[in-house]
N, C-alpha and C positions, 0 to 999 in steps of 0.2 A: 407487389406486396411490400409493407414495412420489414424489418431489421425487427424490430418489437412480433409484428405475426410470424415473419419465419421461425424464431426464435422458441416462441409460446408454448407451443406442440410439445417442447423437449423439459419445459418448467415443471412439468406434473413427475418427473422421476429424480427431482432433489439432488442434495447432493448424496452421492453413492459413488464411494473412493475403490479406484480398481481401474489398473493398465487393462484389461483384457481387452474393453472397447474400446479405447482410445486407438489403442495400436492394429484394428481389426480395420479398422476407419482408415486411416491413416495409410494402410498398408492398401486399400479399394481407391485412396487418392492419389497412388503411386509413390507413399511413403516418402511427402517432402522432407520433413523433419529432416533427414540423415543429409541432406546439401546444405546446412544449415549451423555454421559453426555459432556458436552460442556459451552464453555466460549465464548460469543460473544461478537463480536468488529467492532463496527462504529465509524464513523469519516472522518473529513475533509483529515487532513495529522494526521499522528501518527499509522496509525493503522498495517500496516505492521512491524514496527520494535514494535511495541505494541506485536505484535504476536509472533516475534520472540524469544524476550526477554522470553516469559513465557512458548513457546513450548519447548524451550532450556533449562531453569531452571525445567521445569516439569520432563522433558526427564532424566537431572541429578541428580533426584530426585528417580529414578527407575521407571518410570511410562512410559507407551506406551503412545505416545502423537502424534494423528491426527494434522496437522496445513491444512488447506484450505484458500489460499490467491487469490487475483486478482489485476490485469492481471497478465499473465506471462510476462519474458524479454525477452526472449528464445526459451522456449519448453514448450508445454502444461502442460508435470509432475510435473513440478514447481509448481505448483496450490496446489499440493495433496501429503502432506509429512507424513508418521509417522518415529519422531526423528527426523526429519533433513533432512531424505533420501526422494528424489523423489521417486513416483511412476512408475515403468519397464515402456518402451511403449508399450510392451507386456500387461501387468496388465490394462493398462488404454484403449490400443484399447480392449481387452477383455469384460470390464466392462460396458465402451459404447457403445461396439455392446448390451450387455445385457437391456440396457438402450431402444435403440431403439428398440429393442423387444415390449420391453414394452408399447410403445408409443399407444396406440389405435388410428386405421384409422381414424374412424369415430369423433375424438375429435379433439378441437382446439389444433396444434403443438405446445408444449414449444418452450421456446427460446435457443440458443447455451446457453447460461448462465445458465437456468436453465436444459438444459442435463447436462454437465458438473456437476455442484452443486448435482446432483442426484447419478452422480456415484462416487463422494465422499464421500456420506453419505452413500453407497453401501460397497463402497472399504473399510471406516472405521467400519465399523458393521460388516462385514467377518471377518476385522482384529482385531477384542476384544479391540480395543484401549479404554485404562482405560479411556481417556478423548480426547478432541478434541477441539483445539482453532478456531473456525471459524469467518473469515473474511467479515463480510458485500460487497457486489459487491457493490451496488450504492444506499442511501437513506439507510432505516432501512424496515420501514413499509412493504413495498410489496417489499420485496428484496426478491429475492429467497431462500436467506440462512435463513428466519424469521420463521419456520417453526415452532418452538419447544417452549411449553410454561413455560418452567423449566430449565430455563441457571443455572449455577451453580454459574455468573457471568453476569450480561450485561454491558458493556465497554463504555461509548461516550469520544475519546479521544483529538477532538476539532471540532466547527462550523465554516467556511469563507464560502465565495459565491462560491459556484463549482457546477457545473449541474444544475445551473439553470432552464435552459429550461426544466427540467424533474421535481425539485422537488420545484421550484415557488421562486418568485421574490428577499424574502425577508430573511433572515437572520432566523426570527421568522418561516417561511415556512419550510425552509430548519432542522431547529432544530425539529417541527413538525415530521418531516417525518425519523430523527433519533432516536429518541425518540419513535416511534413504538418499537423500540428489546426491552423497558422495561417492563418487566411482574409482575404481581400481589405479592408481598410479595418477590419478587426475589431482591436480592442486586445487588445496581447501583455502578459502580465508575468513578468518571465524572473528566476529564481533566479541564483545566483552561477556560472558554467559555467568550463571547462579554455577555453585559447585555441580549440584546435584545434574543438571544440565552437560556442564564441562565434561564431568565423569564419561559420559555414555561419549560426547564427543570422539574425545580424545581415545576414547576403547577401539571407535569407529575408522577413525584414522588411523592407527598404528592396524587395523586388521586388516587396511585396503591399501598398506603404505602411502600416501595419501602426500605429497609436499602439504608442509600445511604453515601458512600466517596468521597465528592471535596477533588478533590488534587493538594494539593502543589508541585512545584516542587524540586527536592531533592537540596540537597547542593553541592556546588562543593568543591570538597578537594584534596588533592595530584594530581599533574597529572594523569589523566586516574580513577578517582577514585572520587565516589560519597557516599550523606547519604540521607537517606529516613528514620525518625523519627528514632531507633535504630538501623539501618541495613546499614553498610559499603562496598561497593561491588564495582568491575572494570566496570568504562565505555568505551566501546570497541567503540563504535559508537561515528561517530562525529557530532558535533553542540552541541549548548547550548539547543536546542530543545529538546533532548535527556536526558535531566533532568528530563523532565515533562514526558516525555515517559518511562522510566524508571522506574519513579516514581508512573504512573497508574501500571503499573505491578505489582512491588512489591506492593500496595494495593490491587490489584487483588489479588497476591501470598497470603496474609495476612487473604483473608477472606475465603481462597482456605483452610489455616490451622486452622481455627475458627470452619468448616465444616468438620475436621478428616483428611484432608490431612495432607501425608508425608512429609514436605519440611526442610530439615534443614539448618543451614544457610551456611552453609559448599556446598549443592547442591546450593543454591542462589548466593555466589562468583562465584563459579566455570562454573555455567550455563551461569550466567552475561559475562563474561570473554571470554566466547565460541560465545558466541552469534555473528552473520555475516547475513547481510542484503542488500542483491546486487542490484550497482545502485544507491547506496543513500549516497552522501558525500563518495563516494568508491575512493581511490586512485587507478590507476592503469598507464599504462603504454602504448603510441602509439611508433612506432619504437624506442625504449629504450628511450623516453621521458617521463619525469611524466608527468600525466595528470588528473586530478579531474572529477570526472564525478556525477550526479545527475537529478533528473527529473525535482523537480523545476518548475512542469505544473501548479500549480496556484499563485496565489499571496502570501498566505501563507506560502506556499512550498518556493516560491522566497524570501521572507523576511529572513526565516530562514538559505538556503544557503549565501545570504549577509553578515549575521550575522557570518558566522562560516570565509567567504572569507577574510571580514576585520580586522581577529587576523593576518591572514597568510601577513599583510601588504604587500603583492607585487603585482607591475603594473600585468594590466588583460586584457585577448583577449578574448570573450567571441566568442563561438562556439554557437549557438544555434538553434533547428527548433521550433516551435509549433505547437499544433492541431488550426484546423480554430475554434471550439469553444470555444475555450478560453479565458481569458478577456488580451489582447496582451497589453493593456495599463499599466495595472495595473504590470505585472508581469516585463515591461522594467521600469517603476518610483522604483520598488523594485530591481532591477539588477544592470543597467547603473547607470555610474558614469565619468563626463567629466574626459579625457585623457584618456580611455580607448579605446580597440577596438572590433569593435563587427562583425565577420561572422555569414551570415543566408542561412541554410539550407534548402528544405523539407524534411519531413518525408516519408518516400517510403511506401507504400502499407496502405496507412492512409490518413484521411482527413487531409492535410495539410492546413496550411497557407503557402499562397505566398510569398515568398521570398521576394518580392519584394516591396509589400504591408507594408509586415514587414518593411522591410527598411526605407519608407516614416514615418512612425510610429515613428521609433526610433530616426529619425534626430530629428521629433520636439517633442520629450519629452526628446531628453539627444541630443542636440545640439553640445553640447562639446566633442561628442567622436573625437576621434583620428585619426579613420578611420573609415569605413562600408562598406561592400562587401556582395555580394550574391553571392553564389557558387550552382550549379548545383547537386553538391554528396558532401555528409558529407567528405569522403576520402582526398576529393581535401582541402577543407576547413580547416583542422584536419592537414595535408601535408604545406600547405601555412601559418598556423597558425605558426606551428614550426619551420619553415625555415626561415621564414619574421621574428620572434620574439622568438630567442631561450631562451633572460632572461625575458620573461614573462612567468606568470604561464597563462596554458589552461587550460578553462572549458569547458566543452562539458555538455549542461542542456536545457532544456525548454519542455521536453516532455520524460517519460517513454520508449514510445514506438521508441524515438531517439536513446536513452541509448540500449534499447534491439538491435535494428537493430547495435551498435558499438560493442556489447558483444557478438554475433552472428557470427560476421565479424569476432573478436579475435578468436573467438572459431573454426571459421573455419582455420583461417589460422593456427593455432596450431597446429589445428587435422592434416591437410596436409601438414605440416612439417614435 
């Protein structure tokens, strides 16, 4: 059986937030989790390349390092790395049949999220991984990865409105329910937050006595290169976002060495420098054209690609699909910019927005674009982009699961060349 059919079975119960099963699971697999020291990471945007940055430096450090992220782009094993390296599909359909073994008939079914999550915690406890960066799915509190009362680390590395519908209206809500991964006497290290966010933080902390580092973000110095209080290191990643993100790491790193960890700074350059995070402000290439590519699925997300689009000063065609829940207003007022041009796509095997809805959307919040089209397939879109407009730069953004369906496509056609 595939990784996608084993999988499938568990897709029809959604997402449905709640420890019960997770830990029912967990504890029938002989409760890897708990051999499992670990660094947890929530968050708005930041927290993937938060991950990478410290699995990478851990890794160059000598240390076997679990990283567990979500979604994938690609392929399922993406999710579940030690070092760097996916997990076989071998190893992971293996571990998942083991998983569902486990499952008792007679109990309420996990979710795909939480099978998944179980046979990482599996896969890392087999594999003696000295430590393990685990990635928050959605919210903090009842996430499926909240399992463990002893992080070595707990991470929040920024608050905006995302998932609302799941994790409540308000800013203050939304913070609420990331602020679950903090545990009793365990060090927090907290990105840069909105007040209303900070507030509930910091109530969080002082109730759990919590060590706790807000952090600044680093400096910028030489091209490609930043500082974090004493520590000068390459930034390989792009945006200025990636100052603050960077900069929780190396905090993280800091209190990882407080605690008897190895980390020299000679592995911190060098990890830094290594570090690769696909899909995110990724250069790449459509028929030997440059092409930008990014997810860019919230407002946040969109602010921050803006921000990196307007050093590169040149005119822009903007590619884009969204998920239907998304806040589509908010993410074209942080995109669009009259004289520009904007194609919209949907996303294939996803709740899409309508293209077309899109559309109506974008006239009257950025009036002034240039042109606007709706295309049927990303290809056609991506194809027309570059022929109509060869001295503009293309982005291709507004959705993750966009970016993977284009990285997919690449990777096919490669292979089949």
């Amino acid at each position: 059986m595939t990784i996608d059919s084993l999988l499938k079975p568990f897709q029809r119960f959604g997402v449905h937030l709640g420890l019960e099963r997770i830990e029912r699971l967990l504890a029938a697999l002989g409760n890897p989790h708990r051999s499992v020291p670990l660094i947890h990471v929530a968050g708005t945007n930041g927290k993937g390349s938060v991950c990478a940055y410290l699995s990478t430096v851990l890794a160059e450090a000598g240390y076997k390092v679990g990283r567990y992220i979500s979604p994938h782009l690609v392929d399922w094993t993406e999710r579940i790395c030690i070092n760097d390296q996916p997990i076989s599909s071998r190893d992971l359909e293996e571990i998942i049949q083991q998983v569902r073994v486990a499952i008792a008939a007679n109990e309420e079914s996990p979710t795909q999220f939480e099978v998944i999550t179980a046979a990482a915690w599996l896969y890392f406890a087999r594999s003696r991984v000295d430590i393990a960066i685990i990635e928050v799915g959605l919210g903090g509190r009842l996430d499926a990865t909240n399992v463990c009362d002893r992080p070595l680390v707990s991470v929040i590395t920024s608050i905006s409105r995302e998932h609302w519908q799941v994790l409540g209206p308000t800013l203050a809500d939304i913070a609420g329910e990331k602020a679950g991964i903090l545990k009793p006497n365990r060090p927090a290290v907290i990105g840069n937050l909105p007040g209303e966010a900070k507030a509930v933080i910091s109530a969080r902390i002082q109730q759990l006595n919590c060590p706790a580092v807000w952090v600044e973000p680093a400096e910028k110095l030489k091209e490609g290169w930043a500082k974090y209080g004493e520590i000068e290191y390459p930034l390989p990643l792009l945006g200025d976002i990636q100052l603050m993100n960077s900069a929780i790491a190396i905090a993280s790193l800091q209190i990882l060495q407080q605690q008897g960890w190895q980390i020299p700074l000679a592995a911190i350059q060098t990890g830094m420098a290594k570090t690769r995070w696909l899909g995110r402000m990724q250069w790449t290439t459509w028929n030997h054209y440059p092409l930008l590519i990014d997810g860019a699925h919230n407002p946040a997300a969109a602010k921050a690609l803006r921000q990196y689009v307007d050093t590169l000063e040149k005119p822009i065609v903007w590619v884009m699909g969204i998920l239907s829940n998304k806040e589509h207003d908010e993410i074209f007022k942080a995109l669009l910019r009259s004289g520009e041009h904007l194609y919209l796509v949907p996303i294939p095997d996803h709740s899409t927005a309508d293209p077309k809805d899109l559309a109506t959307l974008a006239a009257k919040i950025c009036p002034g674009l240039e042109s606007l089209q709706t295309f049927p397939d990303l290809f056609l879109a991506l194809e027309t982009a570059i022929h109509t407009h060869p001295n503009r730069l293309v982005i291709l953004c507004g959705s993750l699961y966009l970016v993977g369906h284009f990285l997919q496509h690449q990777r096919n056609t490669y292979t089949d060349n």
